[in-house]
CHARMM-style PDB file with segment names, atoms N, HN, CA, C and O in Angstrom:
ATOM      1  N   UNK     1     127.711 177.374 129.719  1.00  0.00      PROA
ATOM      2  CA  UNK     1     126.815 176.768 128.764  1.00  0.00      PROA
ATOM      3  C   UNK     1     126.099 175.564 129.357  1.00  0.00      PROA
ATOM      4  O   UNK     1     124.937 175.304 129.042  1.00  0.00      PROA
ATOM      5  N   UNK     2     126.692 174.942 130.086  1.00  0.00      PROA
ATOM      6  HN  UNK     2     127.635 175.153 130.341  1.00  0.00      PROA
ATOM      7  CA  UNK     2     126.014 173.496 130.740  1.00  0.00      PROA
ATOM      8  C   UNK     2     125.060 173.940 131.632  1.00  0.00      PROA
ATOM      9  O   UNK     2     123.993 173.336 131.748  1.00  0.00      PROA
ATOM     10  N   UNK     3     125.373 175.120 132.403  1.00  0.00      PROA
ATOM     11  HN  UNK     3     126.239 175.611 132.308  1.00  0.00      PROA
ATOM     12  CA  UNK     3     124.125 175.557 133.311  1.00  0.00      PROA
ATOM     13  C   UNK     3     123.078 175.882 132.408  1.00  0.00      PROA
ATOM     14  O   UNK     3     122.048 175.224 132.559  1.00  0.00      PROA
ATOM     15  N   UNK     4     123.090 176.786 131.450  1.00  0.00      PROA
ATOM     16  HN  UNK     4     123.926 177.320 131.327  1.00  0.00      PROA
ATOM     17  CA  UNK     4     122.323 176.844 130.699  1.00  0.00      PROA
ATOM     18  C   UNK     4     121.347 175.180 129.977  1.00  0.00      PROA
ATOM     19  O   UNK     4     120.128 175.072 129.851  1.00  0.00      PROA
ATOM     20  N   UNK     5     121.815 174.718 129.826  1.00  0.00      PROA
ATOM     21  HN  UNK     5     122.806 174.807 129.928  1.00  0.00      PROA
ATOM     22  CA  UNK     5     121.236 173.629 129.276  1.00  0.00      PROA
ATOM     23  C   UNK     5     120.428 172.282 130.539  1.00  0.00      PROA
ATOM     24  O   UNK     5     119.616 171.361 130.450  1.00  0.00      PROA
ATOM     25  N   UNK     6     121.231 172.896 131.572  1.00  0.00      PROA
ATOM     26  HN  UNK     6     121.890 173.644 131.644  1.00  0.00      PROA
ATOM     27  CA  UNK     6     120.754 171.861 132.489  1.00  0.00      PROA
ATOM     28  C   UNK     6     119.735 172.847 133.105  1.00  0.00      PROA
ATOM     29  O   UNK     6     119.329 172.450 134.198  1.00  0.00      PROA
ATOM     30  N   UNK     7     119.266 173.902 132.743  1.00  0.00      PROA
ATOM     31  HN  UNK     7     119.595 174.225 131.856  1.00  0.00      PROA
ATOM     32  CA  UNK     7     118.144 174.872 133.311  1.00  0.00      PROA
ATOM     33  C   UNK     7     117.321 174.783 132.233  1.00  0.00      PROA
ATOM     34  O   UNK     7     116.193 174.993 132.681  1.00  0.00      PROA
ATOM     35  N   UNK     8     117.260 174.612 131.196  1.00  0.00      PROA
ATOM     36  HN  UNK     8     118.176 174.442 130.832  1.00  0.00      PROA
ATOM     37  CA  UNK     8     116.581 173.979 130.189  1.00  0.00      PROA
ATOM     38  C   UNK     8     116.016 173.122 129.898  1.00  0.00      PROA
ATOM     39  O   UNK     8     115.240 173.129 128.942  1.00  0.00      PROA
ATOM     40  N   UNK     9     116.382 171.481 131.117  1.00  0.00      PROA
ATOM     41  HN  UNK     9     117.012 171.475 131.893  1.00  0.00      PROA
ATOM     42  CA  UNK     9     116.061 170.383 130.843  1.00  0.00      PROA
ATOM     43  C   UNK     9     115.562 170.056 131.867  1.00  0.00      PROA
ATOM     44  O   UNK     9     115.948 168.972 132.305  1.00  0.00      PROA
ATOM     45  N   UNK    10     114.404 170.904 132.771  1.00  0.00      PROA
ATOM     46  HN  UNK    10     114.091 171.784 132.415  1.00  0.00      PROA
ATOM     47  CA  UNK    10     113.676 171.028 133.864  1.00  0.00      PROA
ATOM     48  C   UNK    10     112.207 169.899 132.889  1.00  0.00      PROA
ATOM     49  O   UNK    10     111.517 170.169 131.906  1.00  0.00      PROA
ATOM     50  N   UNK    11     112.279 168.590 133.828  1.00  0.00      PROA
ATOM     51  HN  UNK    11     112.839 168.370 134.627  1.00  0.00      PROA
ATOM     52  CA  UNK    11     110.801 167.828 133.071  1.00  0.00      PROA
ATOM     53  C   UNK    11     111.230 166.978 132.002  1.00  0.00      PROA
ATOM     54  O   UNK    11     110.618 166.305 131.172  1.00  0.00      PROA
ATOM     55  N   UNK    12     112.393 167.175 132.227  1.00  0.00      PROA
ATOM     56  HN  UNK    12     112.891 167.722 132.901  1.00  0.00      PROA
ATOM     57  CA  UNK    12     112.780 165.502 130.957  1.00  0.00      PROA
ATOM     58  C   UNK    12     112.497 164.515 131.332  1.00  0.00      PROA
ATOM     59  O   UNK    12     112.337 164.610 132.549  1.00  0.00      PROA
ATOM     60  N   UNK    13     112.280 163.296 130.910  1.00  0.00      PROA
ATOM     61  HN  UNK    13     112.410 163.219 129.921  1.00  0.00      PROA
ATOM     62  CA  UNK    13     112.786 161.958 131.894  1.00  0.00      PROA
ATOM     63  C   UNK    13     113.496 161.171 130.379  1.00  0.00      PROA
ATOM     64  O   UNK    13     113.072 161.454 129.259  1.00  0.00      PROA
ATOM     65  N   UNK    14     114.705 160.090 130.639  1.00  0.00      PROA
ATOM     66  HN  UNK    14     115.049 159.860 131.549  1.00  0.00      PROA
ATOM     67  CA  UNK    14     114.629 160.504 132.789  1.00  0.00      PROA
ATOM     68  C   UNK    14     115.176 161.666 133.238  1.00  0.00      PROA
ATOM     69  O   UNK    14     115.847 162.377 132.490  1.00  0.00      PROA
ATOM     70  N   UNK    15     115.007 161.884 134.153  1.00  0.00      PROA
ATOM     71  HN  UNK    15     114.462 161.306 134.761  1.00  0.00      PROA
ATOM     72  CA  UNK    15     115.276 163.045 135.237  1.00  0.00      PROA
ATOM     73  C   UNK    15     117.243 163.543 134.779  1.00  0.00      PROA
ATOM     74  O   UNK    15     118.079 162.671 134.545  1.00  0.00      PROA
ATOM     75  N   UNK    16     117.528 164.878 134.758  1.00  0.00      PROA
ATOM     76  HN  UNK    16     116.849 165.587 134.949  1.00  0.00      PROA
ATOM     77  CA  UNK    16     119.021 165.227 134.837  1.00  0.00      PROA
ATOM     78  C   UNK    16     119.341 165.561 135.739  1.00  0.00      PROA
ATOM     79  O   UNK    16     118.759 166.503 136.276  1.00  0.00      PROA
ATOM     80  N   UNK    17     120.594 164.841 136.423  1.00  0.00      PROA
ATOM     81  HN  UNK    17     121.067 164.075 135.987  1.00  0.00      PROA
ATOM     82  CA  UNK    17     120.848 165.275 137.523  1.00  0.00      PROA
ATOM     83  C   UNK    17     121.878 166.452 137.392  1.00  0.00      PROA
ATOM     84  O   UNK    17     123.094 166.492 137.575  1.00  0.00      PROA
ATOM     85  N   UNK    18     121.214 167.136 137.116  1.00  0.00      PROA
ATOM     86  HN  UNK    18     120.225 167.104 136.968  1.00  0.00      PROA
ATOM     87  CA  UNK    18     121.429 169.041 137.271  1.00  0.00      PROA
ATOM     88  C   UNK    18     121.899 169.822 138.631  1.00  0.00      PROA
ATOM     89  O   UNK    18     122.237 170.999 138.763  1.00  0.00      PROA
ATOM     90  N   UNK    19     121.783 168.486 139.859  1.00  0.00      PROA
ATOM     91  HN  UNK    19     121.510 167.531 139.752  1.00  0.00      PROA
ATOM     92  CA  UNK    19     122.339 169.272 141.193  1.00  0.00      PROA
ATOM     93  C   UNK    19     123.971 169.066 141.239  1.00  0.00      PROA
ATOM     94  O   UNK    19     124.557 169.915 141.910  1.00  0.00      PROA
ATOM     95  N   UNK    20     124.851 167.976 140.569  1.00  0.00      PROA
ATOM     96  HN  UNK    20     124.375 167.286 140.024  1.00  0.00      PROA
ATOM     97  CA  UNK    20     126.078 167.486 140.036  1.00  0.00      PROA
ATOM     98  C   UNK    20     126.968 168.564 139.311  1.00  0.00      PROA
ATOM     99  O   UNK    20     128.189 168.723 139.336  1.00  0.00      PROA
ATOM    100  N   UNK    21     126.195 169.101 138.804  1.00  0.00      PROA
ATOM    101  HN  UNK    21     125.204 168.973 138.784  1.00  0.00      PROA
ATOM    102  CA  UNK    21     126.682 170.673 138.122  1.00  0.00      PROA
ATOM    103  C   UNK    21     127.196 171.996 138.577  1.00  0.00      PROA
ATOM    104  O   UNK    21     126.574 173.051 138.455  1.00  0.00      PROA
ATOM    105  N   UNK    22     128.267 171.876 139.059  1.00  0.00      PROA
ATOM    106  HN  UNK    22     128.772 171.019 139.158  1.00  0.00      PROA
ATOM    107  CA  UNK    22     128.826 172.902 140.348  1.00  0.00      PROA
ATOM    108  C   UNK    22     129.796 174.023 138.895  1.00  0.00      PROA
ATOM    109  O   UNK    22     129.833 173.663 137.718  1.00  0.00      PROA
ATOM    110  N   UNK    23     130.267 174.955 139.274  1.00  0.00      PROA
ATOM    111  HN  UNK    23     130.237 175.247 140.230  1.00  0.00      PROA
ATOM    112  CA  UNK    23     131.398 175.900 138.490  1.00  0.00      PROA
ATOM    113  C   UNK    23     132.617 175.284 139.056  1.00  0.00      PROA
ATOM    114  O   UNK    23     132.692 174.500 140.001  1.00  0.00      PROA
ATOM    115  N   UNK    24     133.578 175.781 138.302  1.00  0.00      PROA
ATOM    116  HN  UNK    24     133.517 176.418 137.534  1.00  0.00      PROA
ATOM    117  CA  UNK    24     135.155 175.045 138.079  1.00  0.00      PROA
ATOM    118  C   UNK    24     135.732 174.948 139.549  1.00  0.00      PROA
ATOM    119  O   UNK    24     136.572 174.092 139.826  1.00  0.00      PROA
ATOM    120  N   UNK    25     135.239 175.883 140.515  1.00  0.00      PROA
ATOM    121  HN  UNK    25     134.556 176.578 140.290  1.00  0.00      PROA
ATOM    122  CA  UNK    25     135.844 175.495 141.857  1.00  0.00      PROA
ATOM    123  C   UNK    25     135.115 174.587 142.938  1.00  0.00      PROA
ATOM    124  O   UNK    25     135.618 174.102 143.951  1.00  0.00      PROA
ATOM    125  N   UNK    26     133.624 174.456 142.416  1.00  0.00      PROA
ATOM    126  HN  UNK    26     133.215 174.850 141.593  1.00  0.00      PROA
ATOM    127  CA  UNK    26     133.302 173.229 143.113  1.00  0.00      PROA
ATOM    128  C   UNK    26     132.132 174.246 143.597  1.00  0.00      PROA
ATOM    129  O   UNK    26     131.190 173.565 144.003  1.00  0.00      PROA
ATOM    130  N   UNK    27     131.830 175.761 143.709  1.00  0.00      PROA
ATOM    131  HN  UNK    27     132.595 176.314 143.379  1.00  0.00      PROA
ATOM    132  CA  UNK    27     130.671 176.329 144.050  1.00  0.00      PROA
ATOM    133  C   UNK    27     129.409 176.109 143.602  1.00  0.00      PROA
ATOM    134  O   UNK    27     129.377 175.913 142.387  1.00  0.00      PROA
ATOM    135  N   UNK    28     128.397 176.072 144.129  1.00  0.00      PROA
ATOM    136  HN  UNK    28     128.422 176.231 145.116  1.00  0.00      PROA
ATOM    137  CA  UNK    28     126.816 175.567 143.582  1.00  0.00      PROA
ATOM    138  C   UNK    28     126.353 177.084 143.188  1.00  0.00      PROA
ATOM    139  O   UNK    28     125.433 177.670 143.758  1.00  0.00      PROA
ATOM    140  N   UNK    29     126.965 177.510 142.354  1.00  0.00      PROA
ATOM    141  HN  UNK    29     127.713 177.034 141.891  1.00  0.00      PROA
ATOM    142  CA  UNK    29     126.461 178.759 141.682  1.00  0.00      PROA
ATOM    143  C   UNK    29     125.222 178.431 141.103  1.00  0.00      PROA
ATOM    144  O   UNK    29     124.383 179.332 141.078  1.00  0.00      PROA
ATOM    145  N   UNK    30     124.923 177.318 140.625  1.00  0.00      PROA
ATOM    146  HN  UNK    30     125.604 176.587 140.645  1.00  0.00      PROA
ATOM    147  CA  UNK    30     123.318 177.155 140.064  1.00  0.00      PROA
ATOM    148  C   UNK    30     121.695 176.967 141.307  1.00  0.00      PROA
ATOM    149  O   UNK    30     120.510 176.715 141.088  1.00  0.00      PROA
ATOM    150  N   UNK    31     122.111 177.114 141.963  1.00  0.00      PROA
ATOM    151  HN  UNK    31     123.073 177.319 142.141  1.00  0.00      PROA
ATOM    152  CA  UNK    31     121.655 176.915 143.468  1.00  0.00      PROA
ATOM    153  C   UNK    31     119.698 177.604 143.316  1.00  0.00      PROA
ATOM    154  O   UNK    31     118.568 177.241 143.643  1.00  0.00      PROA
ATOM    155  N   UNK    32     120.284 178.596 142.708  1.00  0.00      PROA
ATOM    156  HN  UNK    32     121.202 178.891 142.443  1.00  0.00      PROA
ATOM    157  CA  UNK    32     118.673 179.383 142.494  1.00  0.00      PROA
ATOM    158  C   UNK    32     118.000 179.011 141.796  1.00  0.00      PROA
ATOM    159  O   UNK    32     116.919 179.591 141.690  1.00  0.00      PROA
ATOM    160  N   UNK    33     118.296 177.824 140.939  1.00  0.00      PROA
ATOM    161  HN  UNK    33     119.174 177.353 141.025  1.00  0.00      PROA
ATOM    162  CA  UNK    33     117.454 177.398 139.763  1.00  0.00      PROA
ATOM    163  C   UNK    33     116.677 176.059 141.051  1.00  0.00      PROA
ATOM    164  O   UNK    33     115.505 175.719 140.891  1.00  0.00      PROA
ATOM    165  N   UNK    34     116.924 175.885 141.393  1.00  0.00      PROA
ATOM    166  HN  UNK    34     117.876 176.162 141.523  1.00  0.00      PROA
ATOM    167  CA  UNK    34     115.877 174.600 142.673  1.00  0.00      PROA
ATOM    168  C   UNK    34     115.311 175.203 143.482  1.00  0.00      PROA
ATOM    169  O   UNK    34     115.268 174.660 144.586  1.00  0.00      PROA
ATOM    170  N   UNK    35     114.832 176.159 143.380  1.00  0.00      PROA
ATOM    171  HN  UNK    35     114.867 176.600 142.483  1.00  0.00      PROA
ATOM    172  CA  UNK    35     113.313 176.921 144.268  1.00  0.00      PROA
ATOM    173  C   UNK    35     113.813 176.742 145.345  1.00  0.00      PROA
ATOM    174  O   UNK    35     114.408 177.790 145.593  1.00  0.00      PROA
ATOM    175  N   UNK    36     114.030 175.621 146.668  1.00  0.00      PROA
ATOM    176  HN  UNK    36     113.546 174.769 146.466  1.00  0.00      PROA
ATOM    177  CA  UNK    36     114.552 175.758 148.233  1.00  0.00      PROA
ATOM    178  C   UNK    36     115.841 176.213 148.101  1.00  0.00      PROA
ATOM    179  O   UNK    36     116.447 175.633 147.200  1.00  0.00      PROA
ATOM    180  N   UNK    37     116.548 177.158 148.762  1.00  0.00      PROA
ATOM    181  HN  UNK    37     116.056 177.629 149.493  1.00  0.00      PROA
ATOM    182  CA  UNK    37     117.837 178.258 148.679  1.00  0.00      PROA
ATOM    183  C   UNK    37     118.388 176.580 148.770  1.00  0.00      PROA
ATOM    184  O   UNK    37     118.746 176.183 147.661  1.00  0.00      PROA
ATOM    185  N   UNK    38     118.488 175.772 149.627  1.00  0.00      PROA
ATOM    186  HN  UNK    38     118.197 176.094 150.527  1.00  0.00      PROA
ATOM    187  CA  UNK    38     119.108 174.700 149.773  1.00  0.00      PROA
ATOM    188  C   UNK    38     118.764 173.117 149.146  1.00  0.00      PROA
ATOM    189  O   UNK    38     118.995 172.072 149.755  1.00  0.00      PROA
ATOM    190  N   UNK    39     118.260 173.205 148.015  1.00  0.00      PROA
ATOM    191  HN  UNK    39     118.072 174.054 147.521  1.00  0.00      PROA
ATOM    192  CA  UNK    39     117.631 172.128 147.422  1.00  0.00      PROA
ATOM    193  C   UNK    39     118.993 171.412 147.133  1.00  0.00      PROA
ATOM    194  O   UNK    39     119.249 170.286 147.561  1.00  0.00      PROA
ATOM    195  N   UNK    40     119.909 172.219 146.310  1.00  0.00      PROA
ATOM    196  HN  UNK    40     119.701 173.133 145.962  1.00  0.00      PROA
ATOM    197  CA  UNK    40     120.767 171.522 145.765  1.00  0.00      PROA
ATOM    198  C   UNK    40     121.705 170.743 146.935  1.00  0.00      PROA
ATOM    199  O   UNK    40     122.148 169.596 147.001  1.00  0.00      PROA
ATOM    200  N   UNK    41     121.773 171.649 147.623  1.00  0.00      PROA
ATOM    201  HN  UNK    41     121.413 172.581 147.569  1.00  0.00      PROA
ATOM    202  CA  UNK    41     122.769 171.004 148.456  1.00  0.00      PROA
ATOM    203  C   UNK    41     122.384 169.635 148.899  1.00  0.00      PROA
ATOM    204  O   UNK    41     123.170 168.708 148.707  1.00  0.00      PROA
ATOM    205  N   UNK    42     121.030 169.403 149.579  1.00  0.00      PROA
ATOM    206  HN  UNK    42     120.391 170.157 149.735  1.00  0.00      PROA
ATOM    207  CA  UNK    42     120.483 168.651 150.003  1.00  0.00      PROA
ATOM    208  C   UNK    42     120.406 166.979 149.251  1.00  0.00      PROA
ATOM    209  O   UNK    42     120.353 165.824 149.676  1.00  0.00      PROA
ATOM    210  N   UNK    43     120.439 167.676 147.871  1.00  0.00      PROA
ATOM    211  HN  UNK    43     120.482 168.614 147.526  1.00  0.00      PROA
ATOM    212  CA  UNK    43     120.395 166.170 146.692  1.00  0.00      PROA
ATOM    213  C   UNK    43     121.921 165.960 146.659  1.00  0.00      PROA
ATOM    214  O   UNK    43     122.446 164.875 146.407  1.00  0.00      PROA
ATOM    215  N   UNK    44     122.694 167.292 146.983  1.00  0.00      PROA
ATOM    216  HN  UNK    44     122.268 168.173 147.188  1.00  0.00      PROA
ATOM    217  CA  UNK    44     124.606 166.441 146.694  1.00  0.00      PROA
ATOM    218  C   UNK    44     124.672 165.652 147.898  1.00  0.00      PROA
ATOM    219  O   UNK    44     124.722 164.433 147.738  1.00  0.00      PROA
ATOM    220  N   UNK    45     124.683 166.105 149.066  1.00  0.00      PROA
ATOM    221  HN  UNK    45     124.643 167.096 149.197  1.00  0.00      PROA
ATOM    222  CA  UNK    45     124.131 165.285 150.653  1.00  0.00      PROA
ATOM    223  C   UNK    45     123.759 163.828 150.689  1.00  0.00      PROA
ATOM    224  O   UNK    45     124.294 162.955 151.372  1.00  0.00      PROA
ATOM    225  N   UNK    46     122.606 163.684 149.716  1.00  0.00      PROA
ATOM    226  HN  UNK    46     122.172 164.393 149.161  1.00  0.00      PROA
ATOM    227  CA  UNK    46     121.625 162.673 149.720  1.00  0.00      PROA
ATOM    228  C   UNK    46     122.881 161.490 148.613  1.00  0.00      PROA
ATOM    229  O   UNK    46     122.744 160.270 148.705  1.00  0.00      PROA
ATOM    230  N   UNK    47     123.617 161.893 147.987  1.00  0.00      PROA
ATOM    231  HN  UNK    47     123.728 162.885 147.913  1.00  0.00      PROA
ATOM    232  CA  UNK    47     124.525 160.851 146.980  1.00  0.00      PROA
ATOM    233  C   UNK    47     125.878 160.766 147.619  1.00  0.00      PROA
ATOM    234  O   UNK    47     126.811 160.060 147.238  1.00  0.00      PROA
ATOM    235  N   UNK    48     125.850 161.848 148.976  1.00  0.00      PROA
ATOM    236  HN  UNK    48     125.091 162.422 149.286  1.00  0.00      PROA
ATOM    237  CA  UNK    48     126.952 161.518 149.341  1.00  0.00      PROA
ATOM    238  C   UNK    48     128.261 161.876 149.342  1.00  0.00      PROA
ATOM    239  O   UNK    48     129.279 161.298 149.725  1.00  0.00      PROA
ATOM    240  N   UNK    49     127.948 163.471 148.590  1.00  0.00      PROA
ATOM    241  HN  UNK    49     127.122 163.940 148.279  1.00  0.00      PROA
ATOM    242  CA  UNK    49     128.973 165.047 148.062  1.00  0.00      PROA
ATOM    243  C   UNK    49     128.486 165.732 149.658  1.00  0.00      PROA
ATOM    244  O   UNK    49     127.444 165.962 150.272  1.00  0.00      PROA
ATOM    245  N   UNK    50     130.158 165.891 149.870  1.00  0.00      PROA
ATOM    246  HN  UNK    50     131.004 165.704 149.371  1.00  0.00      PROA
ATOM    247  CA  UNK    50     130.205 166.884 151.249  1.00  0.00      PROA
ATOM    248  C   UNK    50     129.998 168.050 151.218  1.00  0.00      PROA
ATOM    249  O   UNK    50     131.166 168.263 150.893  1.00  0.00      PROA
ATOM    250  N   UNK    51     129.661 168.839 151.250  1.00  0.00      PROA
ATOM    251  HN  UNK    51     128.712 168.666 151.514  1.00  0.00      PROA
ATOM    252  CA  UNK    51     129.151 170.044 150.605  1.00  0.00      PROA
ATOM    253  C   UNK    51     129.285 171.272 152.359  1.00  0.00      PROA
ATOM    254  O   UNK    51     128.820 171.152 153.493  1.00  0.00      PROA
ATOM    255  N   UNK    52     130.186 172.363 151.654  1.00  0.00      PROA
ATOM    256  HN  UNK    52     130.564 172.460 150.734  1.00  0.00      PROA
ATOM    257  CA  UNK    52     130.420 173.139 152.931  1.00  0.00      PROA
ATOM    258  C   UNK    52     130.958 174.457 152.483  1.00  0.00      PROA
ATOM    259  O   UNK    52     131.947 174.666 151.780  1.00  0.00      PROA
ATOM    260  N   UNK    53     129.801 175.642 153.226  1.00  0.00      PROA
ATOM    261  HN  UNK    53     128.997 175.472 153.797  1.00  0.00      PROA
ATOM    262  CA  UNK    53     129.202 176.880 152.737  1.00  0.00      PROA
ATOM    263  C   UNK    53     129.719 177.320 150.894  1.00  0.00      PROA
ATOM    264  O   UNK    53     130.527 178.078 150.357  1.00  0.00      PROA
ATOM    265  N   UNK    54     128.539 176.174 150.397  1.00  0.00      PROA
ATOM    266  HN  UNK    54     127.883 175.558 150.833  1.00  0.00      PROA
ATOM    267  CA  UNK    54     128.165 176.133 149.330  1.00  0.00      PROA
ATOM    268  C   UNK    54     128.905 175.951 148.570  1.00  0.00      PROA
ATOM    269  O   UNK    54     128.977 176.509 147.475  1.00  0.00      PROA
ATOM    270  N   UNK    55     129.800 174.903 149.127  1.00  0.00      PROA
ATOM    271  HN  UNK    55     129.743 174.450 150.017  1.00  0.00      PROA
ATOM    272  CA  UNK    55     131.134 174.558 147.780  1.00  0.00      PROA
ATOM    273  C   UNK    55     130.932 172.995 147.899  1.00  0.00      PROA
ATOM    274  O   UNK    55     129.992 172.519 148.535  1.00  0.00      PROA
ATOM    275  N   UNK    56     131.946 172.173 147.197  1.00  0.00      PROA
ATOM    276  HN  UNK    56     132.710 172.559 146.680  1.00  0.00      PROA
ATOM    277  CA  UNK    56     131.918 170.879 147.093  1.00  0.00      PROA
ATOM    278  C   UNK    56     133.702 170.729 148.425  1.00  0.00      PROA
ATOM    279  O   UNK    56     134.746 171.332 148.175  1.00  0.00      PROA
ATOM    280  N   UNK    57     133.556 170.046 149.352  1.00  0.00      PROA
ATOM    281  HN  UNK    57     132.708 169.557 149.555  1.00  0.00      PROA
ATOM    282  CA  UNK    57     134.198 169.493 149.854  1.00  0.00      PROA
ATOM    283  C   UNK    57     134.900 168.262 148.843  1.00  0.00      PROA
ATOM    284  O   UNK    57     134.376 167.409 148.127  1.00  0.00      PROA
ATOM    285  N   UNK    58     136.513 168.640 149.180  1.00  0.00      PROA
ATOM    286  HN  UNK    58     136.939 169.334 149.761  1.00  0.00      PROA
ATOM    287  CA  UNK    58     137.530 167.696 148.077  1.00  0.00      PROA
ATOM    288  C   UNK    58     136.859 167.246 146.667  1.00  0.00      PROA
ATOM    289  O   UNK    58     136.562 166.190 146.108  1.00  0.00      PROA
ATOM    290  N   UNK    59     136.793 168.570 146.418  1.00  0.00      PROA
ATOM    291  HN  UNK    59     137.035 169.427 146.872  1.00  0.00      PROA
ATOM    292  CA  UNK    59     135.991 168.836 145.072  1.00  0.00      PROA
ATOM    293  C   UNK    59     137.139 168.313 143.897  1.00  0.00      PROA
ATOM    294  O   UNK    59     136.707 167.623 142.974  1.00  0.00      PROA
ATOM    295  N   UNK    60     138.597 168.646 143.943  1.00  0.00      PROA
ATOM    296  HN  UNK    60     138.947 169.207 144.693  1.00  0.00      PROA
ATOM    297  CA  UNK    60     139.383 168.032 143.255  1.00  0.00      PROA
ATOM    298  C   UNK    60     138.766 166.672 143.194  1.00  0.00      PROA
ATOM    299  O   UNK    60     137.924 166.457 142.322  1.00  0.00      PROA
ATOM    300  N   UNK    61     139.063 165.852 143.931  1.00  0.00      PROA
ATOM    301  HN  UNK    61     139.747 166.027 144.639  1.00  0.00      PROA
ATOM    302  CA  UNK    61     138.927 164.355 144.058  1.00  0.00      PROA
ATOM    303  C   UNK    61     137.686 163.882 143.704  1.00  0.00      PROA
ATOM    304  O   UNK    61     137.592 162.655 143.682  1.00  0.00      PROA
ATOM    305  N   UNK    62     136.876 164.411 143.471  1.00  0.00      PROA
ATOM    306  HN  UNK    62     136.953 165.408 143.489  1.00  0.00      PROA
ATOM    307  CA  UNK    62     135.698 163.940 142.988  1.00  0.00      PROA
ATOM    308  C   UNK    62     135.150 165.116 141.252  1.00  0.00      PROA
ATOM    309  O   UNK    62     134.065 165.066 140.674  1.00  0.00      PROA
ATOM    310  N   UNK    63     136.123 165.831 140.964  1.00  0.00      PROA
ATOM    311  HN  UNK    63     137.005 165.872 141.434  1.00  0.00      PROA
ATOM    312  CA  UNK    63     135.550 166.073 139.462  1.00  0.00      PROA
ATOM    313  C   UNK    63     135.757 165.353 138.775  1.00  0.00      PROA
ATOM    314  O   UNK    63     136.708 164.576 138.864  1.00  0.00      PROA
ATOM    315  N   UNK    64     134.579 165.387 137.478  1.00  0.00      PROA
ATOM    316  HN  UNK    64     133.807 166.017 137.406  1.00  0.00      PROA
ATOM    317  CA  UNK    64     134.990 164.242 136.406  1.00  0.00      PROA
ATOM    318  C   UNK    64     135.559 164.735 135.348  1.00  0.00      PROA
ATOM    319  O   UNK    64     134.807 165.490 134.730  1.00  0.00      PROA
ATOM    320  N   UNK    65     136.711 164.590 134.844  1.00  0.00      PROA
ATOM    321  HN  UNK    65     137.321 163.977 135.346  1.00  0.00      PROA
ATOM    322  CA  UNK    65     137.219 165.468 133.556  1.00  0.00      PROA
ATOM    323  C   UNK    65     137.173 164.269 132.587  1.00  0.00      PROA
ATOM    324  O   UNK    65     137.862 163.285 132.856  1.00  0.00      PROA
ATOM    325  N   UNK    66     136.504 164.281 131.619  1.00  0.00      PROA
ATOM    326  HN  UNK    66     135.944 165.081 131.400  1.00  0.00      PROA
ATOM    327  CA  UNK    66     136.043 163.895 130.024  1.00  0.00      PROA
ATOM    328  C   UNK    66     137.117 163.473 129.410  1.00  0.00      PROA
ATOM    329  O   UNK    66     137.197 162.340 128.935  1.00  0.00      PROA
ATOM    330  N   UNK    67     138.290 164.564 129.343  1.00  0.00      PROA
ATOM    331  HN  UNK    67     138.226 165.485 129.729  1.00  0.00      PROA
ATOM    332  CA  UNK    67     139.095 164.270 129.009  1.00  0.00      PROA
ATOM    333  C   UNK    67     139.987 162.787 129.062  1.00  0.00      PROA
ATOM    334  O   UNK    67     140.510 162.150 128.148  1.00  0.00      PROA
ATOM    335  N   UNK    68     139.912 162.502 130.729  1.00  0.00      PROA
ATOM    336  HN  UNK    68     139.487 163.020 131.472  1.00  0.00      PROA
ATOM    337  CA  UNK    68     140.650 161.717 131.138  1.00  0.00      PROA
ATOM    338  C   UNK    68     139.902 160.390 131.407  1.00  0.00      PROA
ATOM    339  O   UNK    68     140.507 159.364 131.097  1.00  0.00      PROA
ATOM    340  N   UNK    69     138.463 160.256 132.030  1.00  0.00      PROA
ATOM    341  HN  UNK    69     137.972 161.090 132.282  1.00  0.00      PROA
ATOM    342  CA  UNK    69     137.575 159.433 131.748  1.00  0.00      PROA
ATOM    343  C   UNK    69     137.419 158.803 130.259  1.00  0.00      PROA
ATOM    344  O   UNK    69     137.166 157.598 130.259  1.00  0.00      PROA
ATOM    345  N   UNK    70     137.500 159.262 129.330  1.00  0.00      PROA
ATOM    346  HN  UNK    70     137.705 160.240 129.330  1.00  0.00      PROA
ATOM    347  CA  UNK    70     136.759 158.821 127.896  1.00  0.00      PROA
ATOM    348  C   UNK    70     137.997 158.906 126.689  1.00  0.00      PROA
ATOM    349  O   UNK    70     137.863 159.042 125.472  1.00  0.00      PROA
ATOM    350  N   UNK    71     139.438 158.753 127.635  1.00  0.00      PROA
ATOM    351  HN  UNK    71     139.547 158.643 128.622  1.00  0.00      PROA
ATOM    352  CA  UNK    71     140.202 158.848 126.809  1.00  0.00      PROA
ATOM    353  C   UNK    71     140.703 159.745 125.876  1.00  0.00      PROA
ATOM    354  O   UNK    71     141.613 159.388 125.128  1.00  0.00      PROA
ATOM    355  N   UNK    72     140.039 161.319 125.796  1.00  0.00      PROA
ATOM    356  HN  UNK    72     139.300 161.609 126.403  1.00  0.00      PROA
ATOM    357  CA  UNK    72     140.432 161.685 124.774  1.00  0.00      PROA
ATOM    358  C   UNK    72     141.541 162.275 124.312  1.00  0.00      PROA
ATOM    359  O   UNK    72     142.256 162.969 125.034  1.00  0.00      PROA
ATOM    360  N   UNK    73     141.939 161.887 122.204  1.00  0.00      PROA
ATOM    361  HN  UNK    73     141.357 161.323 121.618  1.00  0.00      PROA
ATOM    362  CA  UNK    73     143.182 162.695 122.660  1.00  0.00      PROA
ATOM    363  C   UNK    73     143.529 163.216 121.471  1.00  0.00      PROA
ATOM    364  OT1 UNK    73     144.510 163.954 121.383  1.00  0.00      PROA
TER     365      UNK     73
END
């Protein structure tokens, strides 16, 4: 559903950072929605996400779970 919505919100501002948006194992399955085969990768690169054949490097250690961020319970 979030891919969906972050493919939806192409031209908002401000801008969504929609390249942050990987599937539960850290793969850039949304990859085709940024026109260059390698766009996305290039913007996780650019913030500083290790990114290696198209996954998130220590992708554990860097997801954000809601849950645990924002307290909920």
């Amino acid at each position: 559903m979030v891919g969906w919505a972050m493919n939806a919100a192409h031209g908002v501002k401000p801008p969504v950072p929609a390249q942050r948006v990987v599937n539960r194992n850290g793969l850039l399955s949304g990859k085709h929605h940024f026109g260059e085969v390698d766009a996305m990768e290039k913007m996780l690169k650019k913030e500083g996400v290790e990114v290696k054949n198209d996954q998130v490097v220590r992708f554990k250690e860097l997801f954000w779970d809601p849950m645990i961020e924002l307290d909920v319970k």
